[in-house]
N, C-alpha and C positions, 0 to 999 in steps of 0.2 A: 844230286839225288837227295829229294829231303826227306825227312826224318816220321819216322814211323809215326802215326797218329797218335798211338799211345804218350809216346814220351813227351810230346807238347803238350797232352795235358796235363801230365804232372809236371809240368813248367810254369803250366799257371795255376796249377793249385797251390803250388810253393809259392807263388806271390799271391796269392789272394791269404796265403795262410800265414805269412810274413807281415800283409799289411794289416789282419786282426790283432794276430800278437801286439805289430805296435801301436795300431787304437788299444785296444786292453791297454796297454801298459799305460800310455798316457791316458786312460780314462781311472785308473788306479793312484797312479801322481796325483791327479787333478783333485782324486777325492782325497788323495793323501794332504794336499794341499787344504782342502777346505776344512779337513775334522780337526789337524793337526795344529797346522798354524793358523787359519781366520775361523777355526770354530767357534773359537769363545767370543769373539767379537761378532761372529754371523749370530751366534745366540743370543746375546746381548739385544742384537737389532731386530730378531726377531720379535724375543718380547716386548721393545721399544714400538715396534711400527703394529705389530697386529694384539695387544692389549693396550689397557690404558684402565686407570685407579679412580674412582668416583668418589668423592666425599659422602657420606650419608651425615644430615646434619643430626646433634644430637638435638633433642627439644630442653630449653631451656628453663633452669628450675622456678618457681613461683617466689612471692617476699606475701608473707601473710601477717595476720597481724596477731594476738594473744590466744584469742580465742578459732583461729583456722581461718577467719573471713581474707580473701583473698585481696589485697591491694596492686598488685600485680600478678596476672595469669596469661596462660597464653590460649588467643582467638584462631579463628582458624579464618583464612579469605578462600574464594573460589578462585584456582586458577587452569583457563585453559592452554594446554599443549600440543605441540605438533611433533610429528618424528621427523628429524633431522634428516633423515634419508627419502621421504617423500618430495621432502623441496626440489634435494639433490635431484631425481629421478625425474622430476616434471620439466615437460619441453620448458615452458617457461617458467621455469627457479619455482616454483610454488604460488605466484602472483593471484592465480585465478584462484587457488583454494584458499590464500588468506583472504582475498576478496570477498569469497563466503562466509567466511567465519564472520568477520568485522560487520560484513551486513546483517548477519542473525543475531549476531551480538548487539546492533544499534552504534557503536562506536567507530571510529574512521581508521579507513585502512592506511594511512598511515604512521596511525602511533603502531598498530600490529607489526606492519613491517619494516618497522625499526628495531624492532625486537627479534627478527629473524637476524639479525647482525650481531656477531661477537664484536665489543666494544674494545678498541684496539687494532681493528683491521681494517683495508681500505675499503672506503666508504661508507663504513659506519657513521650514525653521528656521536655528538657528544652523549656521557652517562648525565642522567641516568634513563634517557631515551632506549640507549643501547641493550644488549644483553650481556651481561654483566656475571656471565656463570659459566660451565663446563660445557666445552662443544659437543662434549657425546652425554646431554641428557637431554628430553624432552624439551622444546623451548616453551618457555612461558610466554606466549603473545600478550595475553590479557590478565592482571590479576584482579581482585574485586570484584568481580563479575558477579550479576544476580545470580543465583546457584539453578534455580528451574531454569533460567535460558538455556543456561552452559549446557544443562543435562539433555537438552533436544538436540542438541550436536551428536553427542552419542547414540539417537537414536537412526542417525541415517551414515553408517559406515559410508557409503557407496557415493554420497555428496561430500562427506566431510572425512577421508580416510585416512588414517594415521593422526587425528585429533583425539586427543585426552584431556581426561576435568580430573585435578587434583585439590586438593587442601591445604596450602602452606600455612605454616605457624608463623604467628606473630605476635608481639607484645600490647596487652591488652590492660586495661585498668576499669575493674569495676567500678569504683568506688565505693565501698564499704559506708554502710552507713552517713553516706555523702563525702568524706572525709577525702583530700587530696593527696595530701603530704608530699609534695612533686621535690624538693629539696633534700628528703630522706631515701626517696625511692630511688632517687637519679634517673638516669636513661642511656640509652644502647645505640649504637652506632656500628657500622659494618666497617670492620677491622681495614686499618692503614696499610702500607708496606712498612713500613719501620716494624709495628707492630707483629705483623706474619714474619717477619723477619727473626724477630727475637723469640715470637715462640714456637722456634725451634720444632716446626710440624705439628705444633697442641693449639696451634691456630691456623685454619685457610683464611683465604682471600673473601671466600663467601660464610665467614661468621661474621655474628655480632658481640659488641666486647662493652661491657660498662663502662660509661663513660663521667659518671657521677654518681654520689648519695651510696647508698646499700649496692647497686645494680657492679658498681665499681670497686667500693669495699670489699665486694665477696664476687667477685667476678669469676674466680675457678671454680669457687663451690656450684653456683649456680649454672655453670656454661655446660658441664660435661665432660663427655670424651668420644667424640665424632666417631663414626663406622668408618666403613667403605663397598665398595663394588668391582670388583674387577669384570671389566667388560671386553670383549674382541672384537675389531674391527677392521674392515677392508682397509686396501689400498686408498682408498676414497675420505678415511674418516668415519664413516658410516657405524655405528652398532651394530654386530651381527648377533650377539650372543651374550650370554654372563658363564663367566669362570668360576667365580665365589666371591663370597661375598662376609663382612663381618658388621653385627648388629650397633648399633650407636647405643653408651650406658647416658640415660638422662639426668642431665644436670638436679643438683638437690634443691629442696625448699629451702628457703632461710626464712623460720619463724621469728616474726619479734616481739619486745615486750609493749609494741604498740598496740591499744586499746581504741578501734575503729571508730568509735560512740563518743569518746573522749577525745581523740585526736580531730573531729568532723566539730563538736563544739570546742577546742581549741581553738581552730582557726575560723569560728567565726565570734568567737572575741575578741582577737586583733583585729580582724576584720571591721568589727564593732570599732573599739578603741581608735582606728583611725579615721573613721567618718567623725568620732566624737573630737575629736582635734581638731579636723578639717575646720567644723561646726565653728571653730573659735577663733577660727582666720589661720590657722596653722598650717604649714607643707604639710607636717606628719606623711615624707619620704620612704620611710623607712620601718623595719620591726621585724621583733621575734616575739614569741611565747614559747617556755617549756616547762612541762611537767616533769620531775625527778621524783624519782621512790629513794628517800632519803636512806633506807636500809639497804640496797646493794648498789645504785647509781642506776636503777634503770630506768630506760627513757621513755616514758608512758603515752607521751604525746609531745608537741612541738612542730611550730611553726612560723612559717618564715613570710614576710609584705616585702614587695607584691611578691604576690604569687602567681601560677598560672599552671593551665589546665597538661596533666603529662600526657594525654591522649593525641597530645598535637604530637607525638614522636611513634604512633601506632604506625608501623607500615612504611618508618623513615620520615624525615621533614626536609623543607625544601633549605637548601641554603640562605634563602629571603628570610622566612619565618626565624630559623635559629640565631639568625644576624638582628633581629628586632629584639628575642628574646634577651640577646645581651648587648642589647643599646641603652647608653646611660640616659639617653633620651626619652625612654620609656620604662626608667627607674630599672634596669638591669632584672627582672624577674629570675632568670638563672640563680645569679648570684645567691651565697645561701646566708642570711643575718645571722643565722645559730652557730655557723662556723667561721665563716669565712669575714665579717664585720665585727669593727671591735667598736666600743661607745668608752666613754667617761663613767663611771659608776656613781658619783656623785657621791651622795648619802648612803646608798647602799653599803659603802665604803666604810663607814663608824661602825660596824659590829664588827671589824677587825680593830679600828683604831684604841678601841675602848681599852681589849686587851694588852694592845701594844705599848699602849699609856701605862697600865699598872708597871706592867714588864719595865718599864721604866722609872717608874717610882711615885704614877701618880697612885691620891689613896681611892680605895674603890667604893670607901663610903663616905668620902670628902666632899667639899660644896665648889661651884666652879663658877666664875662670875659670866652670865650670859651675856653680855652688852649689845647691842645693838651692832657694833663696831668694833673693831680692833687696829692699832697701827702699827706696823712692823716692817722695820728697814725703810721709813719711809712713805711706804702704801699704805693705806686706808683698805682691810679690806672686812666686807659688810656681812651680815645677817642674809644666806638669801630666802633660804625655806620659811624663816620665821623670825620674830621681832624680839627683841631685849626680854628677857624673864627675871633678870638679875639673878642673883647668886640661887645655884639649882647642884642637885645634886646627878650624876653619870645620866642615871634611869630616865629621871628626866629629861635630860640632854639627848637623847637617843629618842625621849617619844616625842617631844616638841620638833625634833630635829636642828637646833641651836650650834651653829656654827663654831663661834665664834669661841665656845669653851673648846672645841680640838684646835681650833687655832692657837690658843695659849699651851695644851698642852705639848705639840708639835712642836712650838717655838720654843718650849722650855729640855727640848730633848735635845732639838738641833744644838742651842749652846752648850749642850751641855757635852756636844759631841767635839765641841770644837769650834761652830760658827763654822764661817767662809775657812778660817786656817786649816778644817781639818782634814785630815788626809781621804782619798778616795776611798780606802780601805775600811775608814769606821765605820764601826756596825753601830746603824740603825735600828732601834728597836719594832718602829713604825714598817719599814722595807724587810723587816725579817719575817713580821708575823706576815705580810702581804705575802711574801713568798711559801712563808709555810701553808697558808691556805688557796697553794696552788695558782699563784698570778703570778704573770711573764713565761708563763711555761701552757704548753699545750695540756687540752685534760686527758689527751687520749681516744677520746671518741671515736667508737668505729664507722666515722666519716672522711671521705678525704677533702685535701685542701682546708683543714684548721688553723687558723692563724693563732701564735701563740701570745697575743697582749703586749702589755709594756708597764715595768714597772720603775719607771725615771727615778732611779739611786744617783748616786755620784760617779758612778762610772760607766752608767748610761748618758750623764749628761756632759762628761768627757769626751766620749766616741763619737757623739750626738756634734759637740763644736767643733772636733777635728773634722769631721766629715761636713759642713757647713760650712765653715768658716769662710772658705772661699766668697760663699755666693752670698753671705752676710754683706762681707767685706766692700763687698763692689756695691750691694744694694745701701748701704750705709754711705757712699756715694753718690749712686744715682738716685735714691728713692725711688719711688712707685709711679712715676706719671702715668701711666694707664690705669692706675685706682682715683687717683688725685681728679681724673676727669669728670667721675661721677660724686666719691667721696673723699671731697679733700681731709677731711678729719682722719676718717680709716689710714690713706696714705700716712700725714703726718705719723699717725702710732706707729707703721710699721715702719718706718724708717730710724723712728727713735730706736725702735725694737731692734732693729737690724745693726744701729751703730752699736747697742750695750751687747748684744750679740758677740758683736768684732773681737771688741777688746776681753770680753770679759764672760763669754757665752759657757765655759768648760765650769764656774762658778756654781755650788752646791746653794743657792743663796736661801733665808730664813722663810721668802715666799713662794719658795718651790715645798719648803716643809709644811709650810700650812696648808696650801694646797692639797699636798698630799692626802693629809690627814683626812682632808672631806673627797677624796675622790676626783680630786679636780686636776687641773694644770697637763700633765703630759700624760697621765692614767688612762692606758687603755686596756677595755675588759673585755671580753667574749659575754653575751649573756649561757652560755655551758659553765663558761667558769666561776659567774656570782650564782648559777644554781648552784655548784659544787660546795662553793662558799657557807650558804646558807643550810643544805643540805647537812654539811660536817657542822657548822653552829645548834641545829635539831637534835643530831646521832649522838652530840658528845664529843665529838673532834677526828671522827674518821674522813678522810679524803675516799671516795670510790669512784671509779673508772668509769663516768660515762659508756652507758651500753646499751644501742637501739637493739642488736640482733640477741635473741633469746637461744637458739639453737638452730641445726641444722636437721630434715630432714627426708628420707629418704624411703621407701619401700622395706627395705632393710631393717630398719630404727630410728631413732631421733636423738643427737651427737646434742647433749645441753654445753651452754657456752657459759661457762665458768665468771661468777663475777671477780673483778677484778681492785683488792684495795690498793691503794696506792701508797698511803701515807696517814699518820696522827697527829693532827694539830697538836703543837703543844701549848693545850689550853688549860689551865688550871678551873679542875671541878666549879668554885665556887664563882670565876668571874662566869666560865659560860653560864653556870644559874642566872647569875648578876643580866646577864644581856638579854637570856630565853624571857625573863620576868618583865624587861623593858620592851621587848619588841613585842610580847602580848598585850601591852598597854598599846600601841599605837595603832591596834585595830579596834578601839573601843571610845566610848566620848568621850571626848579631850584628846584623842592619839591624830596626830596628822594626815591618818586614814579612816579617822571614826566616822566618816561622812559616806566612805563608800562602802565600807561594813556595815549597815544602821541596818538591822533586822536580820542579819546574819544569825542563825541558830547557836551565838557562843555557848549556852548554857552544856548542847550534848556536842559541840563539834568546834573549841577553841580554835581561833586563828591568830599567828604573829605574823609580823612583817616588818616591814620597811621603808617609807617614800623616800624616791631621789630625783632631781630634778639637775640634770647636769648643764651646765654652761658651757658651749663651743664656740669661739672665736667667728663669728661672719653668720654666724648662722642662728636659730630657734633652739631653745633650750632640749634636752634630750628628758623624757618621761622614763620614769625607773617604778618597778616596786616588786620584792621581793620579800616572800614569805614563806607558811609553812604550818600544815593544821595534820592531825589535831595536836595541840600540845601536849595533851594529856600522855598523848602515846603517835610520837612524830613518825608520819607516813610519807606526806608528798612533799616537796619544796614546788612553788610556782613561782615564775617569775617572770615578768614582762617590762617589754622596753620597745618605746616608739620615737624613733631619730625626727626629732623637730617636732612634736608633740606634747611641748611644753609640760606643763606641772604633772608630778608622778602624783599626787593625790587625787587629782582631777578626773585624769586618763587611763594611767596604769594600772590604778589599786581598781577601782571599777572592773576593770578586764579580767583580774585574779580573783575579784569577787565573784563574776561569772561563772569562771574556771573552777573554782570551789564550790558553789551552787550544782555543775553538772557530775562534780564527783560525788555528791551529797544525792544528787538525782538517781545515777547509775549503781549507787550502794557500793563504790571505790574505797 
């Protein structure tokens, strides 16, 4: 007999009401499972897979010059865009729409659609073909583009749909006044890995970072402090939307005490200076010019041969061109003469010697036999700026420029230090005051890559033979036969040179002091540091910190940048008189620059100086000439120097005459 109708159904409503409960339960676990134990990680991956961070670049600050004129600014290119998610979405990848574009643009659709490809993934090509940025922003097909083309894109959505025309920023150079200065400004370059590495998020992958001169110097002040965007996107990649977003604060100006009108004829009186060598069968390879403001050290102008135009880095350079710019083949144009090359200072070198002589015991109103020649330890060594005057007193010696009397007084310190016997340790009177007026030591300059000189004492020339000695040693064996092939004579010297090397190279000897004395032998100078020189010989004996950037500024305000003294010659009042008095004879007739000062305004605008004319082993004499106007009331130091450019009265002092004529022109 079976069972009432009733009770079977509530047979199966007890299992049907059995099997809810246990989905509920296990649908309550399950959520129990996901809030509890995988929430924080499912949260994680959600913000992970459906947002994503955008950089907003900051705009990078400008380098002006004294007066606002801009030497670097930033230009704006036209560039068009596509949305990422239209490519996605077209049967074929986007082909036919970038086809469009490229055809209305006039350019070929395949540089376009190499730029649809993130660089890095398969089948991309090499950068910088590639796209080289953030998957989820608008791609840049084209940049540069005529801006009226681009803008007819925008006028037909329905041909060209999901295409945008932007403005990217880029670095730009007016030229101010014609003026270049490519060696002070430096240049910018889109950040390494190492780079994004170390700064720790305050740099992406898509900034630019100085890479030389000012641009590098002050590369935080001017960069910024990037934004961002936060965007959401599908499964796909795709942008759907923006979350929030934070504003990019733009990098600051760096003003400096560069003067556009001054610095534009600066450089084209090296520029001058070295055709005028050429002229004479000269290399003339090489050269700086600098203006200094003898009262704080700032750097009013200055320039650096060759040069070369910074516009070639507008918009990035290619690997070829940057690789030419620092070929020695094509005299290195990178490379900077003001900082980073040092020369022999020659003569320049006796308005420290003078002093360092008295400090010694010469008398400062004493008579000093000029001879033609001198022999010491041996050597014969000559007159080279100028010929026998016989017995003359300091003043004269400095404005003839007469060798041969620092070489007696040099020689008469050296013994008296000791000779050969004396220990490393003795102090030099000659290598103290060289020191004291800032040589062998960097000046400071707010540039990078300064090389700091050389000032060959006895314990440079120690270090100098232990570190040699080797390669002396074996050449004092073999000699030179690959010099010997063209000049047997050259071989011969340096072989002899390589055996007194061997045995006896670590030797403070009496023709390394005479040397000295005139700037010659292993002397190597920055022309920053004989402005420095000259500069403190003007002030009275202050050393100041070389300083192109003036301030920084900003919407805000304008941060001035403090000058900086360094040090006090210890000059006694009466010799600097003594030397200010000789080096303003040597701009006048009879001085060994009377010839390129002749018509010079001295009566309202005194000038001093200096010719030097250095001697380098294998090579064309080095042009020097440093001075410093007005005397009356000392303003600027100028100084110039051309590598292989034979005589400083010829070449150089000409150039600072220029250089004085435009500050006289400009009311400087």
């Amino acid at each position: 007999m079976s069972a009432p109708p009733r009770r079977r159904r509530v047979g199966v409503a007890g299992v049907v009401l059995v099997l809810l409960v246990t989905l509920f339960g296990l649908l309550l676990g399950r959520l129990g499972q996901l809030q509890l134990v995988q929430g924080p990680e499912l949260a994680r991956a959600a913000v992970t897979v459906n947002t994503r961070t955008i950089t907003e670049q900051a705009l990078r600050g400008r380098i002006l010059d004294r007066r606002g004129a801009p030497f670097v600014d930033t230009a704006y290119r036209t560039a068009v865009t596509v949305q990422r998610s239209v490519l996605v979405d077209a049967a074929d990848g986007g082909r036919g729409l970038v086809t469009r574009v490229a055809a209305a643009l006039g350019l070929p659709f395949e540089r376009l659609w190499a730029k649809t490809m993130l660089c890095g993934t398969v089948g991309a090509p090499a950068s910088p073909a590639c796209f080289n940025g953030s998957p989820y922003v608008p791609i840049p097909v084209a940049t540069g583009v005529d801006a009226r083309r681009a803008l007819t894109l925008l006028e037909q959505p329905e041909k060209f749909p999901g295409v945008g025309v932007t403005a990217e920023p880029e670095r730009s150079y007016p030229r101010p006044d014609g003026a270049l200065a490519p060696h002070l400004l430096g240049w910018v370059a889109r950040a390494d890995a190492a780079e994004v590495t170390a700064g720790r998020g305050r740099i992406g992958p898509e900034d630019v970072v100085g890479r030389s001169g000012l641009e590098q110097q002050y590369d935080t002040v001017l960069r910024g402090t990037n934004g961002s965007t936060v965007v959401a996107i599908d499964p796909r990649g795709i942008v759907t939307g923006t979350v929030g977003s934070t504003a990019p604060v733009p990098g600051r100006d760096v003003v400096t005490h560069l003067d556009a009108r001054l610095q534009a004829r600066t450089e084209a009186a090296l520029a001058h200076a070295v055709t005028s060598a050429r002229s004479q069968k000269l290399k003339a390879d090489t050269g700086a010019a600098v203006v200094l403001d003898v009262t704080n050290g700032a750097v009013v102008a200055a320039a650096s041969y060759p040069s070369y135009d910074p516009s070639v880095f507008a918009g990035g350079i290619s690997s070829a061109d940057l690789a030419r710019l620092g070929d020695e083949r094509s005299g290195t144009p990178l490379r900077s003469r003001l900082t980073a090359e040092t020369f022999p200072p020659a003569s320049t070198f006796k308005v420290i010697s003078v002093p360092a002589a008295v400090n010694a015991g010469a008398d400062l109103e004493g008579t000093y036999d000029c001879s033609p020649n001198l022999s010491v330890g041996g050597r014969l060594f000559n007159n080279f700026e100028s010929r026998g005057y016989g017995p003359i007193d300091l003043h004269r010696a400095l404005v003839v420029s007469c060798d041969t009397v620092f070489y007696r007084l040099a020689y008469a310190a050296w013994l008296e230090q000791g000779g050969l016997a004396a220990p490393v340790t003795a102090a030099d009177p000659f290598v103290s005051m060289a020191k004291a007026f800032g040589l062998g030591r960097r000046t400071g300059v707010d540039l990078p890559g300064e090389a700091a000189g050389r000032v060959p004492d006895r314990a440079w020339k120690e270090q100098y033979w232990l570190a040699t000695k080797g390669e002396a040693c074996r050449r004092a064996a073999s000699g030179y036969p690959e010099v010997a092939r063209t000049d047997r004579e050259r071989a011969d010297y340096l072989k002899r040179l390589a055996s007194e090397n061997c045995t006896a190279g670590y030797q403070y000897r009496a023709g390394d002091a005479v040397n000295f004395s005139i700037g010659q032998g292993d002397t190597a100078v920055t022309i920053l540091q004989m402005a420095g020189v000259y500069a403190a010989i003007a002030n009275g004996g202050t050393l100041w910190q070389p300083q192109v950037a003036a301030a920084y500024r900003s919407p805000a305000g304008t941060t001035a940048i403090a000058p900086k003294r360094v040090a006090t010659v210890p000059l006694r009042p009466d010799v600097a008189a003594y030397v200010r008095s000789a080096l303003g004879d040597v701009t006048r007739p009879g001085g060994s620059a009377g010839t390129a000062f002749k018509g010079f305004p001295q009566d309202r605008y005194p000038l001093a100086g200096k010719t030097g004319t250095g001697e380098v082993f294998g090579k064309q004499a080095t042009a020097w000439f440093a001075g410093y106007g007005p005397t009356t009331k000392p303003k600027y130091a100028v100084v110039v120097v051309v590598g292989q450019g034979g005589s400083g009265s010829k070449v150089a002092a000409p150039a600072v005459r220029q250089i004085f004529d435009a500050i006289l022109a400009l009311g400087l």
